[in-house]
N, C-alpha and C positions, 0 to 999 in steps of 0.2 A: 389129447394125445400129445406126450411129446418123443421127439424121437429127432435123429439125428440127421435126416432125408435122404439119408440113401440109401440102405435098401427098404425102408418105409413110408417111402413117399404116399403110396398110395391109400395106407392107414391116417395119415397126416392130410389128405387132401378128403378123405371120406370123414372125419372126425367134425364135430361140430367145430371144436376149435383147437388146431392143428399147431404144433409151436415146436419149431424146428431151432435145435440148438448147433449152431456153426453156419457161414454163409454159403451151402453150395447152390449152385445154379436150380439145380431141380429140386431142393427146399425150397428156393423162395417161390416154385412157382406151383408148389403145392400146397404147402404151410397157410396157413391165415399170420401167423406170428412167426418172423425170424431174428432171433437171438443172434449177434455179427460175433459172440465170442462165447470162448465154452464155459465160462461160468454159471453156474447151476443154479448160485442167490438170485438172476436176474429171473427166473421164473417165477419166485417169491415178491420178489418186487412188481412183476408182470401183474402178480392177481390180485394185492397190494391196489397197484394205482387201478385196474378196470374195477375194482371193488369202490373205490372213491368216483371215479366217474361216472360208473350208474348212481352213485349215492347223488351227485351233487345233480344230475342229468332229472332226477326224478325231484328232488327237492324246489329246480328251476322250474318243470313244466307246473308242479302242486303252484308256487305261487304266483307263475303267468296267467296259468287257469282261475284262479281263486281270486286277485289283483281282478280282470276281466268279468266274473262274472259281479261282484260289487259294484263295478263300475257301468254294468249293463242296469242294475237294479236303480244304480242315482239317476241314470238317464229314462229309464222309464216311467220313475217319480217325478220326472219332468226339472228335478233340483241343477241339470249341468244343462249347459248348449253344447251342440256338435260339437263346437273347437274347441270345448273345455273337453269335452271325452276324446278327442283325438290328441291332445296333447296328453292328455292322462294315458290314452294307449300308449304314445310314443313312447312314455316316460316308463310302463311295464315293461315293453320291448327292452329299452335301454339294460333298467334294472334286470331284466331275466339273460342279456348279451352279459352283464359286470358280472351276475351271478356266476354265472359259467366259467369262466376264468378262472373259478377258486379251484377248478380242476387238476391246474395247472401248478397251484404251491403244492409242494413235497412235502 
Protein backbone atom coordinates (compact mmCIF):
# COMPACT_ATOMS: atom_id res chain seq x y z
CA UNK A 1 0.00 0.00 0.00
CA UNK A 2 1.18 3.32 -0.56
CA UNK A 3 -0.34 6.30 0.31
CA UNK A 4 0.32 9.59 1.68
CA UNK A 5 -0.43 9.03 5.69
CA UNK A 6 -2.90 10.97 6.37
CA UNK A 7 -5.98 10.10 5.83
CA UNK A 8 -4.69 6.40 5.23
CA UNK A 9 -2.78 5.75 7.87
CA UNK A 10 -4.74 3.07 8.97
CA UNK A 11 -4.66 1.16 5.46
CA UNK A 12 -0.81 1.76 5.65
CA UNK A 13 -0.36 0.36 9.11
CA UNK A 14 -2.87 -2.79 8.22
CA UNK A 15 -1.06 -3.47 4.85
CA UNK A 16 1.80 -5.99 4.72
CA UNK A 17 4.08 -3.41 3.66
CA UNK A 18 2.91 0.12 4.16
CA UNK A 19 5.04 3.03 2.21
CA UNK A 20 4.18 6.22 3.02
CA UNK A 21 5.19 9.08 0.52
CA UNK A 22 6.00 12.52 2.52
CA UNK A 23 7.41 12.68 6.20
CA UNK A 24 4.27 13.22 8.49
CA UNK A 25 4.22 12.33 12.05
CA UNK A 26 1.47 9.80 11.73
CA UNK A 27 3.19 8.04 8.61
CA UNK A 28 6.08 7.35 10.12
CA UNK A 29 4.30 5.77 12.84
CA UNK A 30 2.14 3.80 10.77
CA UNK A 31 4.09 3.03 7.54
CA UNK A 32 6.74 0.10 7.49
CA UNK A 33 8.36 2.44 4.78
CA UNK A 34 8.60 6.33 4.77
CA UNK A 35 9.59 8.21 1.70
CA UNK A 36 11.19 11.93 3.33
CA UNK A 37 10.25 13.42 -0.23
CA UNK A 38 7.48 13.23 -2.71
CA UNK A 39 9.24 11.76 -5.56
CA UNK A 40 7.45 8.72 -6.93
CA UNK A 41 10.95 6.92 -8.66
CA UNK A 42 11.99 6.38 -4.94
CA UNK A 43 9.36 3.67 -4.69
CA UNK A 44 10.85 2.08 -7.91
CA UNK A 45 13.99 2.20 -6.46
CA UNK A 46 12.45 0.94 -2.86
CA UNK A 47 11.41 -2.58 -4.59
CA UNK A 48 14.68 -2.33 -6.86
CA UNK A 49 16.96 -2.43 -3.77
CA UNK A 50 14.55 -5.00 -1.35
CA UNK A 51 14.50 -7.18 -4.55
CA UNK A 52 18.56 -7.33 -4.42
CA UNK A 53 18.46 -7.91 -0.78
CA UNK A 54 16.53 -10.78 -0.49
CA UNK A 55 18.51 -11.97 -3.59
CA UNK A 56 21.93 -11.53 -2.03
CA UNK A 57 20.17 -12.38 1.75
CA UNK A 58 19.22 -15.90 0.25
CA UNK A 59 22.27 -16.45 -1.90
CA UNK A 60 24.42 -15.71 1.67
CA UNK A 61 22.48 -18.29 3.97
CA UNK A 62 22.46 -21.08 0.49
CA UNK A 63 26.46 -20.83 0.84
CA UNK A 64 26.86 -20.58 4.95
CA UNK A 65 24.53 -23.56 4.82
CA UNK A 66 26.23 -25.49 2.09
CA UNK A 67 30.20 -24.17 3.15
CA UNK A 68 28.89 -25.95 6.92
CA UNK A 69 27.46 -28.77 5.93
CA UNK A 70 30.86 -29.94 3.75
CA UNK A 71 32.65 -29.13 6.38
CA UNK A 72 30.65 -31.24 8.91
CA UNK A 73 31.16 -34.16 6.36
CA UNK A 74 35.43 -33.68 6.44
CA UNK A 75 34.99 -33.60 10.20
CA UNK A 76 33.11 -36.76 10.37
CA UNK A 77 35.62 -38.36 7.99
CA UNK A 78 37.77 -37.70 10.76
CA UNK A 79 40.13 -35.70 7.60
CA UNK A 80 40.02 -31.95 9.99
CA UNK A 81 40.73 -31.47 13.83
CA UNK A 82 38.42 -29.29 15.96
CA UNK A 83 40.68 -26.05 15.26
CA UNK A 84 40.84 -26.76 11.73
CA UNK A 85 36.90 -26.91 11.45
CA UNK A 86 36.67 -23.90 13.71
CA UNK A 87 38.70 -21.82 11.73
CA UNK A 88 37.07 -23.02 8.63
CA UNK A 89 33.67 -22.04 10.54
CA UNK A 90 35.14 -18.69 11.39
CA UNK A 91 36.39 -18.27 7.84
CA UNK A 92 32.33 -19.15 6.42
CA UNK A 93 31.05 -16.66 9.02
CA UNK A 94 33.58 -14.06 7.64
CA UNK A 95 32.83 -14.93 4.04
CA UNK A 96 28.82 -14.99 4.51
CA UNK A 97 29.49 -11.22 6.96
CA UNK A 98 31.68 -9.89 3.07
CA UNK A 99 28.84 -11.66 1.35
CA UNK A 100 26.28 -9.41 2.54
CA UNK A 101 27.67 -6.28 2.08
CA UNK A 102 27.16 -6.62 -1.78
CA UNK A 103 23.71 -5.57 -0.64
CA UNK A 104 24.94 -2.53 -0.15
CA UNK A 105 26.63 -1.60 -3.98
CA UNK A 106 23.80 0.17 -6.29
Amino acid sequence: MVGDGGNDSAALAKADVGVSVGATNLAAQSATVVLMNDDLENIARLIETSRRVVTVARRTVLYGMSASVFQMCIAALGLATPFVSAVAQECVDLGAVLHSLTALAT
